[in-house]
N, C-alpha and C positions, 0 to 999 in steps of 0.2 A: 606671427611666427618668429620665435629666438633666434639669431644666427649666433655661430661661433667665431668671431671677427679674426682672429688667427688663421682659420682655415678659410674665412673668404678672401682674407690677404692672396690667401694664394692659389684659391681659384680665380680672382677676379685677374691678379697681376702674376702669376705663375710664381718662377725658382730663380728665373735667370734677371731678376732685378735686384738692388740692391735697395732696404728696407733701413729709414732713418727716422728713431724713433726720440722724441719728446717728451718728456716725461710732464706730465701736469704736477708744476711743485706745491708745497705744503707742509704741511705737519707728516705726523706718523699714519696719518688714515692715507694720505694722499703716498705714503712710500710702501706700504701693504699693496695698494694698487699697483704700483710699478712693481714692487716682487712677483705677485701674480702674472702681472706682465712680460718681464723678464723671462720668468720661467716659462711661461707659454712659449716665447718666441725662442728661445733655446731648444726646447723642446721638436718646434715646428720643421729646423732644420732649413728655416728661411736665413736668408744673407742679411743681416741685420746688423747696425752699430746706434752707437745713440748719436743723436743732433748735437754736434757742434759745430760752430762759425756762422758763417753767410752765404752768401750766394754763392761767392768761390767755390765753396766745398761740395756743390749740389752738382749733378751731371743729372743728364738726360733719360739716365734708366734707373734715378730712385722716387722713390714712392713713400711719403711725407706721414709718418705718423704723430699725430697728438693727442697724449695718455690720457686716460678716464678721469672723472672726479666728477664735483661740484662748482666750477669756476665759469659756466658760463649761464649764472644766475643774477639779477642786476646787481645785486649785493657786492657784487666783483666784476673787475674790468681785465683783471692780468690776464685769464683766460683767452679773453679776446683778441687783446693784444698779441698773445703768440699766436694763435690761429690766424689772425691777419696778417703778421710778418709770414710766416708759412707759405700762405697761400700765396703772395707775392713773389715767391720764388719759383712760378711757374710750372709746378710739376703736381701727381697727385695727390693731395690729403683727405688722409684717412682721421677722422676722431672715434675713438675706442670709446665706449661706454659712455655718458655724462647726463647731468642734469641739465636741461633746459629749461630755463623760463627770461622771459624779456628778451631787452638787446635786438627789437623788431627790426630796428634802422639795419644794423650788420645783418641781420640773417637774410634782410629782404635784398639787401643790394648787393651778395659772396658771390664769387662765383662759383659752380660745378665743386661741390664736394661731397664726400659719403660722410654720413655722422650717425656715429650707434648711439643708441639714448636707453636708459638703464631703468626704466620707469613708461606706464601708459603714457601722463600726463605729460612727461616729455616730448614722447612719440606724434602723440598729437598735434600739437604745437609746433613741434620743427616740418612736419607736414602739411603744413601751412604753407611752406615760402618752396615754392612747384622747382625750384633749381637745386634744393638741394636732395639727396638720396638719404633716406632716411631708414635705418632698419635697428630693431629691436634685438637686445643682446644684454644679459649680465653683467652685475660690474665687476670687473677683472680682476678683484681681491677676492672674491669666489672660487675661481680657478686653482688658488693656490695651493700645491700639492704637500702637507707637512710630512709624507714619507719621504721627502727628498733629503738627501744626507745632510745636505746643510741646514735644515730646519727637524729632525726627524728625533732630535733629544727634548725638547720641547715637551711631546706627547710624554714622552718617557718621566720626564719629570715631573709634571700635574699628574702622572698614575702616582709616583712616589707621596708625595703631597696627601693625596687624599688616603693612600694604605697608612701612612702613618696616625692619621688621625681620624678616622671614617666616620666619627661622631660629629664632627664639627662641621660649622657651617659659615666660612668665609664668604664677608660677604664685598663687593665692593662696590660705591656709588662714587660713579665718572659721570659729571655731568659739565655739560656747557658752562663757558664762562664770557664769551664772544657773541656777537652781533645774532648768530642764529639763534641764540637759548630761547626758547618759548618761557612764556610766563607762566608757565604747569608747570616747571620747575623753579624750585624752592632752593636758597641757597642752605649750603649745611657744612658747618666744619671740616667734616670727614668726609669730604667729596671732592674730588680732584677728577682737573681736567687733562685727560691723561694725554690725549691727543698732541695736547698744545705744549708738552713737558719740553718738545725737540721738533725744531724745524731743520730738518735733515739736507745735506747733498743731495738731491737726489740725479745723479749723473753717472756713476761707475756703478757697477755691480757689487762690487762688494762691500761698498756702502749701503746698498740695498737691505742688500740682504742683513748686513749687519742690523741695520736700523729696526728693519721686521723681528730679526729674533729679537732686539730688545724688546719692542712694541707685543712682542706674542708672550712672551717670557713675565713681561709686569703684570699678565691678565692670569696667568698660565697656575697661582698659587691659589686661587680662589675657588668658590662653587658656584656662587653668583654674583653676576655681574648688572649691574642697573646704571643704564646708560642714556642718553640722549646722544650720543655719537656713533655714529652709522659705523663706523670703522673697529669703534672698540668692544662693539655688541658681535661684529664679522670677525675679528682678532679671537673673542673670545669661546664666538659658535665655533671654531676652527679647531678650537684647542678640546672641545667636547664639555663647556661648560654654560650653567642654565643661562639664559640672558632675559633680562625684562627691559624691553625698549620703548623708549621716549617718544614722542614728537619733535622734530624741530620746528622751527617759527613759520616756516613755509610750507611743513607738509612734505617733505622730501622722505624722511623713514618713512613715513606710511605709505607713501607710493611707492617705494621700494621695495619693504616688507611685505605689501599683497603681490609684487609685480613677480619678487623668487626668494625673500627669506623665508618664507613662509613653508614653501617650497622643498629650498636647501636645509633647514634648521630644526627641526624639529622641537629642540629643545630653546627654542625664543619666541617669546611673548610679544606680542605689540599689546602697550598697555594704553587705557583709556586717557581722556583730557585732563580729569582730575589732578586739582595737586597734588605735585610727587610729597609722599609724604615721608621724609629722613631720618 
């Protein structure tokens, strides 16, 4: 069963604590996540600020959030790193959405933490190690609502786009350039890896948010988007545009796409192994 980790924040810890939240840094996929984030926990009307400092700044009635992504996959270590400083600071942590795979040594030896995982095969896997609380839930670039004023020109302007030219058919190929690219993907001139254009702040909200409407905005002129990047295939379903998705090297889109784009998107394809052909 899905939970909505917003609203178990605050059934599990109520109203009257204060919620400090982490943002899993990255590129533009990984700051999509934090807007969705963001906006959830504005929304919630929970006591929320984001993590900064050390121990000093921690009291006894907050409750430790670290943001969604793909960062604790062995591929990456940063991920861990913050979750383990986190948890060192005594108090509870929550993990929003993520991928799991490896990193046995840490998960077998954490202590007491809840972690949403955004995929089966996550799921499975982090329910392995009996101390941690594992529950199943979306990744929290999903959530993100574009009728909100600050994102809500976006839609407005891919309708403009496509009434001007109804005939045409923009297309755009965003593929991997980094560690995950599976070998189904072909390199091609005109393909850019759109993710990786900006490695954002991601700390204040209005960087966020900034960063999302760029990130929504680059995808927002086209009709289809052909992608191996989990974030710019969700960027682009978001905006109401067709998406044909990749593989990455580990299998992380396909478990994802059966686990809710499938679900949420109607208009994205999960394509076969076959070379992408450009």
């Amino acid at each position: 069963m899905k939970h909505n980790p917003i609203e178990f924040l605050r059934e599990r810890f109520g109203t009257d604590r204060r919620y400090r939240y982490m943002p899993n840094g990255g590129n533009l996929g990984d700051n999509l996540i934090a807007a969705g984030t963001v906006q959830s926990l504005d929304r919630s009307g929970l006591n929320w600020e984001f993590m900064h400092g050390g121990r000093e700044t921690v009291s006894e009635k907050d409750v430790l959030i670290y943001g969604g992504g793909g960062s604790f996959v062995d591929l990456y270590q940063g991920g861990i790193d913050c979750l383990r400083f986190l948890l060192s600071l005594g108090q509870p942590v929550v993990v929003l959405p993520q991928t799991v795979r490896g990193h046995e040594e840490f998960w077998r030896s954490c202590p007491n933490i809840t972690l949403f995982c955004r995929d089966q095969k996550s799921f499975d896997y982090a329910s392995s190690f009996s101390q941690v609380d594992v529950l199943a839930a979306d990744d929290m670039a999903l959530s993100l609502d574009l009728s909100d004023p600050l994102l809500a020109g976006i839609l407005e302007y891919h309708a403009k786009i496509r009434a001007r030219n109804p005939g045409a058919r923009r297309v755009l190929n965003a593929f991997r350039g980094d560690t995950e690219r599976s070998s189904s993907a072909a390199s091609a001139s005109d393909s850019i890896d759109l993710s990786e254009l900006v490695h954002p702040r991601i700390s204040e909200k209005t960087d966020i948010y900034a960063n999302a409407v760029l990130f929504l905005m680059s995808v927002a002129g086209f009709d289809l988007v052909r992608t191996d990047r989990l974030h710019v295939s969700v960027a682009a379903s978001l905006v109401g545009i067709d998406v044909e998705l990749f593989d990455n090297n580990y299998g992380k889109n396909s478990d994802i796409f059966r686990f809710s784009l499938r679900e949420k998107f109607s208009s994205m394809q999960l394509m076969g192994l076959e070379k992408v052909n450009l």
